[in-house]
N, C-alpha and C positions, 0 to 999 in steps of 0.2 A: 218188665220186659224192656220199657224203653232205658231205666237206666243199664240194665246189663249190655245193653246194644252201645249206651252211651260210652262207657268203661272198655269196652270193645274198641271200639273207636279209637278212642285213647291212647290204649295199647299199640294198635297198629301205627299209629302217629307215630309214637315217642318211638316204635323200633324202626321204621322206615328214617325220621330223622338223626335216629344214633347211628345205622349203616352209612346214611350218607356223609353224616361227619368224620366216622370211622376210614370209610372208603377215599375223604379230601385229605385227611391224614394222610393216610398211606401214600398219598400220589404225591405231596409235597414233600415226604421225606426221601421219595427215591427221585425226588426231582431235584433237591438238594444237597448234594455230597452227603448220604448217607452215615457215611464214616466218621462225621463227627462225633459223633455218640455212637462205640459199641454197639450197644442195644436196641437202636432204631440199624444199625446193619443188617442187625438177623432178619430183618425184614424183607431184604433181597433175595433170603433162601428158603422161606416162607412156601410151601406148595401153592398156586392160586388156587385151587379149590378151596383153600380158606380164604380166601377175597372173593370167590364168585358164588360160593353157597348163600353165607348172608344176603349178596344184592339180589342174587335170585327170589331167596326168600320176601326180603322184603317188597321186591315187585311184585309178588303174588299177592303178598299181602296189601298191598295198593288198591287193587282192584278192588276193595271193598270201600276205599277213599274218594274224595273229588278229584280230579283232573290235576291239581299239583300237586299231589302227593304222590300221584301218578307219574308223571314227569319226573318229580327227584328222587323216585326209586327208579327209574326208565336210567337219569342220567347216571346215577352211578354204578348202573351195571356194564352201561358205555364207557364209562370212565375205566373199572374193572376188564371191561376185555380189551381197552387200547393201551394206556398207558401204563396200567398197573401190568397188566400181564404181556408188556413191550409188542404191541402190534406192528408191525414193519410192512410198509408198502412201497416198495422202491422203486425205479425205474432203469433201465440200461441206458448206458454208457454209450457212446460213438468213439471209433476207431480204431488201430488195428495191431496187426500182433497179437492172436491169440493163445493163452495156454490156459489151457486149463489145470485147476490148482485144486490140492484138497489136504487138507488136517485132520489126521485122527488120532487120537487117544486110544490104542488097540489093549490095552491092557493084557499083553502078551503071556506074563506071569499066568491071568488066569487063564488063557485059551491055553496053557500047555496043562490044566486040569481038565480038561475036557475031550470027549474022544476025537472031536475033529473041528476042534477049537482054533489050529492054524488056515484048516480048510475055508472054514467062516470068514475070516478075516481074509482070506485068498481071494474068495468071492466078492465080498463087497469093494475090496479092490478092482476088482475085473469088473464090476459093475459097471461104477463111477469110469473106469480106463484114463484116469489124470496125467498129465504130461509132466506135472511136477507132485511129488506125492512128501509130505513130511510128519511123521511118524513119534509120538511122547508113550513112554512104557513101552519101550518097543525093543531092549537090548537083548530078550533071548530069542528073536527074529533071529538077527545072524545066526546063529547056529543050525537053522533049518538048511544052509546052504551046503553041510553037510549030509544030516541025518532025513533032510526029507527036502531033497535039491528042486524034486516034483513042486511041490509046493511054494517053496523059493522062487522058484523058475515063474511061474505062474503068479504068482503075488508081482515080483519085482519088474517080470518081461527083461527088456533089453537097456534098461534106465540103468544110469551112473547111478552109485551108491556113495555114499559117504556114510557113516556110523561113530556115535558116542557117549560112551555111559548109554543112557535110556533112548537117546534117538537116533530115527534115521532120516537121510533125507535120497529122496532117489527121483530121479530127473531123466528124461528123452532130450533134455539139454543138455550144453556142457556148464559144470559145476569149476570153478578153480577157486583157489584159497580158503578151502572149509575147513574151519578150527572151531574149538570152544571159546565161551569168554565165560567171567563169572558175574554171578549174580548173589554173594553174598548175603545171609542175615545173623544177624546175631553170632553166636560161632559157628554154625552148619555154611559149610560148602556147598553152593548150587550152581549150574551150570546154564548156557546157552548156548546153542548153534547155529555161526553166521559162516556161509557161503553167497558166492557171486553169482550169479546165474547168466549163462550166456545165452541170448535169445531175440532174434529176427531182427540182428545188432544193433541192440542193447545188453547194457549189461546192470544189473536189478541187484541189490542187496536183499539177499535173504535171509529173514533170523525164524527160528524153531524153538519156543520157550515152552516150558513146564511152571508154572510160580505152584508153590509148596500149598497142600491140601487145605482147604476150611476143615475135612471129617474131625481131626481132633475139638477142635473149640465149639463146633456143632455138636458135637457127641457129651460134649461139656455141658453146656446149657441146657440141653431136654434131660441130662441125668441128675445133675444137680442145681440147675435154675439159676437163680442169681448171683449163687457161690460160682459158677460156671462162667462168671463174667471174665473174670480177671484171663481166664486161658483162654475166652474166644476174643480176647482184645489183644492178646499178645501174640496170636494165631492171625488174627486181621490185619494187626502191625508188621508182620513177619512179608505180609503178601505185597503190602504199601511198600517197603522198603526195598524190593526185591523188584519193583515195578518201578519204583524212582531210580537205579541203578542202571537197569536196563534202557531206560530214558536218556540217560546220560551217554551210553553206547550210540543208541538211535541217531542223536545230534551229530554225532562224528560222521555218521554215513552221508557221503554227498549225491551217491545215486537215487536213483527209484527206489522204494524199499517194499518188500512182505515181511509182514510182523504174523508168526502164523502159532498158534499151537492151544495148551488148554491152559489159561490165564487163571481156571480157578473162582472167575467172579465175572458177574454180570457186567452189560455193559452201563447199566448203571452206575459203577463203583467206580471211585478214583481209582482204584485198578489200571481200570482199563483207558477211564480220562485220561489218568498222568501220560499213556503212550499217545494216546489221538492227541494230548497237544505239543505231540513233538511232528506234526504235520501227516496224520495218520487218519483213516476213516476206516468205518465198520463194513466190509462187503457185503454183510446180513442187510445190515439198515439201508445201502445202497441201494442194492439190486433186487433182496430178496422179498419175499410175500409170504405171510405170516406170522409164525412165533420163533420159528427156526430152535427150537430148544433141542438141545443134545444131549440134557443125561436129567436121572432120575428114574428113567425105565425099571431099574435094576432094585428101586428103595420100594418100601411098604405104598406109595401109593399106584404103584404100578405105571408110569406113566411119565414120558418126559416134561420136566418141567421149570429146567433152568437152562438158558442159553450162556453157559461157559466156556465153550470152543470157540474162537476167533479167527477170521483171516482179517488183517487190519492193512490197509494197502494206501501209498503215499498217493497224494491227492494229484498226480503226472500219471498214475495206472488208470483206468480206466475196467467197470465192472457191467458186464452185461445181464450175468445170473448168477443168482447165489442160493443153493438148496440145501437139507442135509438130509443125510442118510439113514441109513437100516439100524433097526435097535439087536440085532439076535448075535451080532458076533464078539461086541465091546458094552461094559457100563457104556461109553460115551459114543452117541452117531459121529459119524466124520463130517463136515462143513466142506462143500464143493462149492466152487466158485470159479466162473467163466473167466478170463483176466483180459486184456486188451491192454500189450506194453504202452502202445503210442494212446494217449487220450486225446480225441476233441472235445 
């Protein structure tokens, strides 16, 4: 008896300490440029329910331990719900100028297979009611301004539009000089869109990006594993270079800027680094409280679990609130975010 209790013992030991090393793992690599290795990337898209099953477990299984094996299964479930699975507590901003700002990924393509797929997306618009609204997957919107103007009308209100390729940007401000610029990789053409926004005189640089899908190189690696490496390295490479370009835009702008749309990648990833260090901050991390994730709803686990929509705003904006939104009308919630032009 006493050695199967001993062996017991053991057991729970050696899985309590492999969770906790597993789980230091994990938090050093996404605390680390990820990117260096492929392979430790895929780590970023990872569901947490595979980080937070084992520490659960393991902390259950503590309880049959002394007091520190207790604690080092306690710490790495705290580790697991803070930094592994990006907990965000932020605080508001002082100052004024307000507009409210919001990013969505409306995935438009599919709301028009749907009976009232544009309705949905009408809605969560009218929800949030944003003063600056900008829009990725979003090019057969226009067309509802003929075939269903109700709709239109009611999504857009009374906002300047601007429209291109996939996006739209629509403002209760005035907008002047909105173009695209490129964002090149490899031989594919990709696009971005920069407008000025005129607002409570100021005038604010705004850019609206899309950087190009992880699905192919994700879909690579769970079908074929480690054969799958080479297409999610060239799929990962594709997003880095497309964020390094865009960066180089960034630096030219002398105003205030919003960097807004769905990046694609955590804010873990040099993704998203390479913009924040062209004098950029996360208004999730800022202002927001919790996990802020926006998509995943839509995949096998049911359930949002990667924070990939961004509002990135120059460190002269100032943020009071940052939330996101409804999962029923887009794969991806939209990111709303309180803005205050003048920052103290």
């Amino acid at each position: 008896m006493r050695r199967a209790q001993g062996r017991w013992s053991l057991f729970l030991r050696a899985a309590v300490l492999l969770v906790a090393l597993g789980v230091a793992f994990v938090w050093l690599v996404l605390d680390e440029n990820p990117e260096r290795r492929p392979i430790l990337a895929l780590l970023q898209y990872v569901p947490y329910p595979a980080f937070l099953a084992p520490a659960v477990a393991a902390l259950i299984g503590s309880l049959w331990l002394g007091w520190i094996w207790r604690l080092l299964a306690a710490g790495s479930v705290g580790l697991v719900l803070t930094a592994i699975m990006g907990l965000c507590i932020g605080h508001a901003d002082e100052g004024h100028g307000h507009v409210r700002f919001m990013t969505y990924n409306v995935k438009a393509y599919l709301a028009s297979l749907r009976p009232n797929g544009f309705g949905e997306l009408a809605l969560e618009v009218m929800l949030h009611d944003p003063d600056v609204i900008v829009m990725q997957d979003a090019g057969q919107l226009m067309r509802l301004e003929q075939s269903k103007p109700e709709t239109y009308q009611a999504m857009m209100g009374k906002r300047q539009v601007y429209a291109f390729g996939q996006y739209i940007v629509a403002s209760r401000f005035p907008l002047k000089d909105c173009a695209p610029g490129w964002i090149p990789y490899r031989d594919q053409k990709h696009s971005f869109v920069h407008c000025v926004l005129q607002a409570h005189g100021k005038e604010v640089d705004l850019v609206t990006v899309h950087f190009t899908t992880p699905r192919d190189g994700l879909n690579a690696t769970r079908r074929d594993g480690l054969r799958g490496l080479d297409a999610w390295s060239g799929n990962m490479n594709d997003r880095l270079a497309q964020s390094g370009v865009l960066a180089e835009h960034l630096r030219h702008m002398k105003r205030p800027r919003i960097v807004a749309g769905d990046l694609n990648a955590p804010e873990t990833s040099a993704v998203v680094k390479t913009l924040e260090h062209t004098g950029l901050r996360d208004a999730f991390e800022s202002a927001g409280f919790g996990y802020g994730y926006t998509h995943g709803h839509s995949l096998r686990p049911g359930v949002s679990f990667l924070r990939i929509d961004h509002i990135l705003v120059s460190e002269d904006i100032g943020v009071t609130q940052t939330e996101v939104g409804g999962a029923v009308a887009s794969q991806h919630r939209p990111v709303i975010a309180d803005l205050l032009l003048v920052r103290q």
